[in-house]
C-alpha positions as CSV (number, residue, x, y, z in Angstrom):
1,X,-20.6,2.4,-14.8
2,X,-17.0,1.2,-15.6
3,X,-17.4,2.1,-19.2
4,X,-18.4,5.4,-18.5
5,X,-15.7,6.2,-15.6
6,X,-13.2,5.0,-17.8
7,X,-14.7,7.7,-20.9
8,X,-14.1,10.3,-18.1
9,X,-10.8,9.1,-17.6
10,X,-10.1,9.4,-21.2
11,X,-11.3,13.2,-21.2
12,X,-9.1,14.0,-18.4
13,X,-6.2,12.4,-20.3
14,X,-6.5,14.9,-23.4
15,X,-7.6,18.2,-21.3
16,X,-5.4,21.3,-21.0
17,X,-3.7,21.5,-24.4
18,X,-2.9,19.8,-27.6
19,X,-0.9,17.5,-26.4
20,X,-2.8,14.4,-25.2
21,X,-1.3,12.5,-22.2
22,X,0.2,9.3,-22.9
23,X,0.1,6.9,-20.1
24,X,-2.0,6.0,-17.5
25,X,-0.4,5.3,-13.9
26,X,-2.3,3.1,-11.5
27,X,-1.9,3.0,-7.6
28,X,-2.0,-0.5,-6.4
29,X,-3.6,-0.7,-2.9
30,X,-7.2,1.1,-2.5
31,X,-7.3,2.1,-6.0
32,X,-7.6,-1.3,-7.6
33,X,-9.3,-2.6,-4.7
34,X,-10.9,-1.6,-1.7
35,X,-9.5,-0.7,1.4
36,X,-12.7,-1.8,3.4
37,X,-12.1,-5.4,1.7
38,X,-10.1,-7.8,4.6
39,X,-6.9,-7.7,2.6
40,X,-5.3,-3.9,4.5
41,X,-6.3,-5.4,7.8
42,X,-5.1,-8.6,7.1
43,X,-1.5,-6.9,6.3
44,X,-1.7,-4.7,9.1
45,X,-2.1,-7.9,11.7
46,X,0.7,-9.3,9.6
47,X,3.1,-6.3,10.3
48,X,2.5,-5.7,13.9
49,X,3.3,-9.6,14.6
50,X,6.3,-9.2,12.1
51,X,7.3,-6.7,14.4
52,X,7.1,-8.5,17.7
53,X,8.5,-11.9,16.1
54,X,11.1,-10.2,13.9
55,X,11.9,-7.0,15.2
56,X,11.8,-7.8,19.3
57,X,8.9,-5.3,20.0
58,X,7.5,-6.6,23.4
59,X,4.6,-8.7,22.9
60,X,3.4,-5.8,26.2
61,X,4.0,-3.3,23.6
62,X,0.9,-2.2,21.4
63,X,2.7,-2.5,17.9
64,X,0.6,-0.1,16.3
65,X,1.9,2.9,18.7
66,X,5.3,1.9,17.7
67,X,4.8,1.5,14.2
68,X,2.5,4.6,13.5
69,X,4.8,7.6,14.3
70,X,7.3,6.3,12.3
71,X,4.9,5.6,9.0
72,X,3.7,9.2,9.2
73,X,7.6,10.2,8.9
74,X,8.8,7.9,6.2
75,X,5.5,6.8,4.6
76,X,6.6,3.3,3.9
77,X,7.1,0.4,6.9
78,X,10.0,-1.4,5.8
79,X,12.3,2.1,5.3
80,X,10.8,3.2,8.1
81,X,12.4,0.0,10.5
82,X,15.6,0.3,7.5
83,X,15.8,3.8,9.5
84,X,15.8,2.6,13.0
85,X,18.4,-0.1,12.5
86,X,16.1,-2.7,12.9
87,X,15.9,-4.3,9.5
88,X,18.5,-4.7,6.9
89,X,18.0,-4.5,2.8
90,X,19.1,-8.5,2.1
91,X,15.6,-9.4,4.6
92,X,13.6,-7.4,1.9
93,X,12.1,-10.7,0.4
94,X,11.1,-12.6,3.8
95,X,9.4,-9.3,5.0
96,X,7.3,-8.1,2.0
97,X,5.8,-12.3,1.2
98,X,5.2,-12.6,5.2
99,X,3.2,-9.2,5.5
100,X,1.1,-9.8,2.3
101,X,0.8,-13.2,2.3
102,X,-2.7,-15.0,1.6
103,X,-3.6,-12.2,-0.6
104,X,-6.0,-14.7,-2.7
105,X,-7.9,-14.9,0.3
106,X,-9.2,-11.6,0.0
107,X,-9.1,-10.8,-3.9
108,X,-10.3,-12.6,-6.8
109,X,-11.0,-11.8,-10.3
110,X,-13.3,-8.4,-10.8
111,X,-15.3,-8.1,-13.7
112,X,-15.7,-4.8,-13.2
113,X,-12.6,-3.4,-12.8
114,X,-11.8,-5.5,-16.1
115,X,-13.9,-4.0,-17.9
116,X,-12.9,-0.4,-17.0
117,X,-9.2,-1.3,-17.8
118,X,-10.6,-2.6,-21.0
119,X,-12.4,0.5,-22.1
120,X,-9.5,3.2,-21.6
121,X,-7.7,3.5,-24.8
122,X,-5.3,1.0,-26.1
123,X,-2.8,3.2,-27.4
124,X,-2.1,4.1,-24.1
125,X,0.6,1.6,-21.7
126,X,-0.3,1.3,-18.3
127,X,1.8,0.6,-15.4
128,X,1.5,0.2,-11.8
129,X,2.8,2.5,-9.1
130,X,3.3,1.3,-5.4
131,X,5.3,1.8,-2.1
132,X,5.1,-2.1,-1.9
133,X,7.7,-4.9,-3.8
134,X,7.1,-5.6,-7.0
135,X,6.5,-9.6,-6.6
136,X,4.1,-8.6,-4.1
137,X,1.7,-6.2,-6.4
138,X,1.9,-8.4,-9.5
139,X,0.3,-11.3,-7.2
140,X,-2.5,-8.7,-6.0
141,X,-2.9,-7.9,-10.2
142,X,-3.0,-11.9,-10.9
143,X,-5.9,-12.6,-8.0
144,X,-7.6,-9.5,-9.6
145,X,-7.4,-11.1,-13.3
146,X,-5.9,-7.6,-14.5
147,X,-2.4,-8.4,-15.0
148,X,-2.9,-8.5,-18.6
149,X,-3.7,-5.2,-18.7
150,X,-0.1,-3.4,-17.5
151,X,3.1,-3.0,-19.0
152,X,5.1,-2.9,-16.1
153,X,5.3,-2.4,-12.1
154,X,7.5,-0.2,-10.4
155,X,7.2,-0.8,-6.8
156,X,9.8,-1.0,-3.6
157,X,12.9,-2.3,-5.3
158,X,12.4,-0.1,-8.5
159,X,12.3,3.2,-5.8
160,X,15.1,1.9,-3.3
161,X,15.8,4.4,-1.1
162,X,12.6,6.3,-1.7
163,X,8.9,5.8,-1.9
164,X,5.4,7.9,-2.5
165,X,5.1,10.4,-2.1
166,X,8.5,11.8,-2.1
167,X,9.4,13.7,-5.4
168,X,12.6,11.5,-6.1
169,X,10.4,8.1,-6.1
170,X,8.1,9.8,-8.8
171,X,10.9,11.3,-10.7
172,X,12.8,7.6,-11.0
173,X,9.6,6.0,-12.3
174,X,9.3,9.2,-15.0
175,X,12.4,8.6,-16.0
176,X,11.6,4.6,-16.6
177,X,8.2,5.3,-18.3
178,X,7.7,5.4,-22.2
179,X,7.3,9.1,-22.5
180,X,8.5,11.3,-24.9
181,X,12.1,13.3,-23.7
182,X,11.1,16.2,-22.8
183,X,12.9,18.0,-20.5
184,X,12.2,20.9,-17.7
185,X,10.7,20.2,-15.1
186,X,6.9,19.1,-15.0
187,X,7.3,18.0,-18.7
188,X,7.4,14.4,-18.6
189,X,4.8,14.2,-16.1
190,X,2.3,16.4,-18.5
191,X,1.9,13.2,-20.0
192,X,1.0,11.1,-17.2
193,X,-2.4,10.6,-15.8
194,X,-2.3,9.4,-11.9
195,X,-5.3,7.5,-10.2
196,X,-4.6,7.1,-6.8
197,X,-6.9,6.8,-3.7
198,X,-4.4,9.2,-1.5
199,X,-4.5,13.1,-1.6
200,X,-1.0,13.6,-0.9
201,X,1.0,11.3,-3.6
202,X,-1.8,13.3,-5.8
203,X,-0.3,15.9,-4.8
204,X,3.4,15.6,-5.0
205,X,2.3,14.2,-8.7
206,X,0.6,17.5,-9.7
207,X,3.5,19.3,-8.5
208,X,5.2,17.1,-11.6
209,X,2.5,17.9,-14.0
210,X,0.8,15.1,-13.9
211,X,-3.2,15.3,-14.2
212,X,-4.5,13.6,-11.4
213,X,-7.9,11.5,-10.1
214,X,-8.7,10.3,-7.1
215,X,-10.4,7.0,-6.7
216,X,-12.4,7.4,-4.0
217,X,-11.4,5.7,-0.3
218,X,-13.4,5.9,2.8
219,X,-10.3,4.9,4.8
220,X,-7.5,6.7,3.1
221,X,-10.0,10.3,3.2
222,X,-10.3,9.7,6.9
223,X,-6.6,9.1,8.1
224,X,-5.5,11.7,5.7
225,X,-7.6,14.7,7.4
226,X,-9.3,14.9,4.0
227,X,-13.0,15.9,2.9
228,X,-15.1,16.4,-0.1
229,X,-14.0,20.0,0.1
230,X,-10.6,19.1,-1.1
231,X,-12.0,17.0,-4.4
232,X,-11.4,20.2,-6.2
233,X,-7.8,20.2,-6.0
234,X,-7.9,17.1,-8.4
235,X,-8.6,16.5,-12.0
236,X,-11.6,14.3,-11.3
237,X,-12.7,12.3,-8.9
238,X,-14.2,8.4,-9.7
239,X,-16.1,5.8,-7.5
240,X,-14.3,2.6,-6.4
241,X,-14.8,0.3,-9.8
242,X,-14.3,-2.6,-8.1
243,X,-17.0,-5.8,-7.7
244,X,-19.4,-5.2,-4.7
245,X,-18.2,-1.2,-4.3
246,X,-21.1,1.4,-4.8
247,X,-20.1,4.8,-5.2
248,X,-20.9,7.0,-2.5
249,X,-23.8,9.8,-2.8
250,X,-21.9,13.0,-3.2
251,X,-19.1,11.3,-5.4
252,X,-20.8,12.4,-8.6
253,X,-21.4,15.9,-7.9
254,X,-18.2,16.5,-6.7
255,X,-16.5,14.8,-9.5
256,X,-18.8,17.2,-12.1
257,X,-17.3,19.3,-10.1
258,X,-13.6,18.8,-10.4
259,X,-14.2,18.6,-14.0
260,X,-15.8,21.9,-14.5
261,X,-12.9,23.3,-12.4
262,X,-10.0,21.6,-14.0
263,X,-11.9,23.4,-17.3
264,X,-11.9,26.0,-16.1
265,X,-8.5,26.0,-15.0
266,X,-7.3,24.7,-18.5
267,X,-8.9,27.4,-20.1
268,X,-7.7,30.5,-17.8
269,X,-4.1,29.0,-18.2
270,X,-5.1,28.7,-22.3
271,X,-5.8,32.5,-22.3
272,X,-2.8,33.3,-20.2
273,X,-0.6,31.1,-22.2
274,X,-1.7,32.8,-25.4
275,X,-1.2,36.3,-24.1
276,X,2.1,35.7,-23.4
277,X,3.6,34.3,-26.3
């Protein structure tokens, strides 16, 4: 299964024009693994006590309705306290290694994700993308025995004052990434290939160019308001490749059909291109 996800990966890398894409970008956290693992409540229980020791929430106080209001605005926890006053830049370090602490606890060398890394082609660099620290993700990628497998992470303190899935955050790691120079907008990005387990830093990436699949997530399709009715705004959409995950019924179909789309599309925008030259 991983060898063959990672074939349709490929495809989607060299669709809609001459120009294959270049490098494939990874989300971190329910892309790599699973959300339904341990590890996102684990973090979660870590943050809401983070808050009450660290940030004098009452212990009466359900941390959650505090914290949720304010992630839906700023879509990343720490800038979202930054914002509020309560937290300050030089307590960065302390906050990101107490909320995702103990993350070998929950993940552990996958064969099968491995082996899909493996199988995408090696002329290609590959890089992680995330709203968390950098120290942080490249611990997840160690526990996971991937780390071999990327170039480079651009997380938290690579983005400063911005994060996914705000246009600036993505424009800052285009600009660090090994593509050619290009310039307009949406160029860079046409050379970039996205997987990522949330609809809306898919879609903030397409906006760039960049083709996109979405790594299918349970949790993140739910709190987004999402549905299989919205795989077709995608370039494809893959099963979790990760050890123990079976990919849902319904997964394939749809993904078949974000690919006959996304062909579609490619060659309506082919024959428009053409006539206008």
């Amino acid at each position: 299964m991983a060898s063959a996800a990672a074939a349709e990966a490929a495809m989607v890398a060299k669709r809609g024009g001459a120009k294959a894409r270049k490098v494939f970008l990874f989300d971190l956290d329910g892309t790599l693994y699973p959300n339904e693992n341990g590890y996102r409540d684990h973090i979660l229980n870590n943050l809401w006590e983070y808050m009450h020791e660290h940030l004098g929430i009452p212990r009466s106080t359900p941390a959650e309705d505090v914290w949720r209001p304010l992630f839906n605005k700023y879509h990343q926890s720490f800038r979202a306290f930054k914002a509020q006053g309560w937290i300050e830049d030089s307590q960065s370090i302390h906050y990101w290694r107490y909320i995702r602490k103990d993350v070998n606890r929950f993940l552990s060398p996958d064969a099968e994700l491995d082996v899909f890394l493996s199988a995408l082609p090696k002329e290609c660099p590959k890089y992680i993308f995330t709203n968390a620290r950098e120290e942080q993700a490249m611990e997840a990628l160690v526990c996971l025995g991937v780390e071999r497998h990327f170039d480079g992470v651009y997380g938290s303190d690579h983005m400063g004052d911005y994060c996914k899935p705000e246009k600036e955050a993505f424009e800052k790691v285009l600009a660090a990434l090994p593509v050619s120079s290009l310039e307009g907008e949406g160029e860079k990005g046409r050379e970039v290939v996205l997987f990522e387990d949330s609809f809306k830093n898919l879609m903030a990436a397409k906006e760039l160019g960049m083709k996109t699949i979405l790594i299918y997530s349970k949790t993140t399709v739910k709190e987004e308001g999402r549905s299989e009715a919205d795989f077709h705004t995608v370039d494809a959409v893959l099963p979790r490749l990760t050890r123990g995950a079976s990919s849902r019924s319904g997964v394939a179909h749809h993904r078949s059909a974000a690919a006959r789309s996304s062909s579609s599309r490619s060659s309506s925008s082919s024959s428009s291109s053409s006539s206008k030259q």
